[in-house]
N, C-alpha and C positions, 0 to 999 in steps of 0.2 A: 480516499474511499476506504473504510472501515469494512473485512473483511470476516466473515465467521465462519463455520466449515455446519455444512448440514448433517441431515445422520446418515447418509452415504459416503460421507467424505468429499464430496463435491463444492467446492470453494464457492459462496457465496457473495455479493455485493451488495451492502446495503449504500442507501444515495448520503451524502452529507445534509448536514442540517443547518441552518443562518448559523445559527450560535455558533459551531463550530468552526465557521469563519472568524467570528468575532473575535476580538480582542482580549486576551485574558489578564482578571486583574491578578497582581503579585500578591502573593502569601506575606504574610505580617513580617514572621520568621520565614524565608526560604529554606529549602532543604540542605542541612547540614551534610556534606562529605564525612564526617568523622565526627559527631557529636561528642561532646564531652562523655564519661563515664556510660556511655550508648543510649542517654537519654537527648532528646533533642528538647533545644532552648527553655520554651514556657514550662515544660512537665519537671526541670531541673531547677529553674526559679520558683518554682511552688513548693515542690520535696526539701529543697535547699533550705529554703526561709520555713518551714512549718518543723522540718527537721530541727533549726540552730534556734526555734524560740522555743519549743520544748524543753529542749536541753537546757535554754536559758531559764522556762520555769522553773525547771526541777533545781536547778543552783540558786535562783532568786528565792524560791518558797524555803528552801534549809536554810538559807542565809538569814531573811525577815521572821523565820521560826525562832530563829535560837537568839534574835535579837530581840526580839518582843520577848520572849519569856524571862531574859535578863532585864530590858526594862520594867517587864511586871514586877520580877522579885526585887529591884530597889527604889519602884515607887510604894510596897507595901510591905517594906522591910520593918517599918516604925510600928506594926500593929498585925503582927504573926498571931495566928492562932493559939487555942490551948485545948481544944477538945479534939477528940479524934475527928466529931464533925464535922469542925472549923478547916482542919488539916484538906479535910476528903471537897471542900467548898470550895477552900483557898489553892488546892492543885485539879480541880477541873476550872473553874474561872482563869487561871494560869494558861490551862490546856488550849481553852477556849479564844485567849489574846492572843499565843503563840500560833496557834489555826489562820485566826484572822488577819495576822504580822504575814506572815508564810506567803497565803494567798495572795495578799494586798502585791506584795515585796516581788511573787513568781510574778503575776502577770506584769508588772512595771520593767522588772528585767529580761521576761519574755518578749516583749515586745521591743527593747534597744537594741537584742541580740537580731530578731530575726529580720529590722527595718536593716544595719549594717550589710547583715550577710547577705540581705536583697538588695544592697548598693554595690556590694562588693560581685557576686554575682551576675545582675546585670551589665555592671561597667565590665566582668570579663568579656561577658557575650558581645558586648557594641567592640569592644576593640579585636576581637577574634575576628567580625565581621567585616571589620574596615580595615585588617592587613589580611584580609581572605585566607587564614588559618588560623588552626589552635593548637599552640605550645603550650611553653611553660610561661615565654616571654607575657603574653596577657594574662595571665594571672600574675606574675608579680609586678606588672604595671598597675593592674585594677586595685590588688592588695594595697599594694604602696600610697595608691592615691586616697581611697577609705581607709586607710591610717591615719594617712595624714591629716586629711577631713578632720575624724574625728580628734587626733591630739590639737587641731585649732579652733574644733567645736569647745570643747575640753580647757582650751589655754594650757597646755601641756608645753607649750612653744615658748 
């Protein structure tokens, strides 16, 4: 019986309801005891994985930046300019490869980062949850095992 206080303070009774008999289904994620970093499961594989492709944008776009504008300058190394105009042509077309290099390069390295970190993530959470806590132990089980993956995705082996 579910009980509420009136505005005299006099304890009330309201009746139960079917539902409330019934059977309740189980949450996706159950409630964590001690969630990681005080986020609970899906809200830390989202922040996780959106956090580590960012990061990987921003390292991929400098990386595809500065390699497209070295391939620009020695595929048109043979036929440099000579006017000031040619100069001001030939370093925003330069500008424009290097932009496009950058972009291309973040989102392809944005995305390898942040598919990992959501394998490596996840597998902490499934192993946190099948020895019914969280150390440090599932995280360097889950690390270890997405390493591994990946050095045999890789052939690093």
């Amino acid at each position: 019986m579910a009980r509420s206080s009136g505005s005299d303070g006099i304890l009330l009774s309201a009746p139960r309801s079917r539902a409330a008999n019934a059977p309740q289904a189980q949450p996706a994620f159950p409630a964590e005891s001690h969630p990681r970093l005080a986020i609970m499961t899906p809200s830390r594989l989202l922040l996780g994985s959106v956090a580590s492709s960012f990061v990987g944008f921003t390292l991929g776009a400098v990386q595809g930046g500065q390699m497209a504008q070295l391939r620009f300058r020695a595929e048109h190394a043979h036929k440099m300019p000579d006017t000031t105009a040619g100069w001001y042509l030939y370093h925003k077309s330069k500008n424009y490869h290097a932009m496009q290099g950058g972009i291309r390069e973040g989102f392809r390295m944005g995305l390898k980062t942040g598919f990992w970190s959501l394998m490596a993530l996840s597998l902490e959470s499934t192993v946190d949850r099948y020895r019914g806590s969280s150390d440090m132990f599932s995280t360097v089980v889950a690390t270890l095992t997405v390493a591994g993956a990946f050095s045999l995705w890789r052939e690093f082996v």
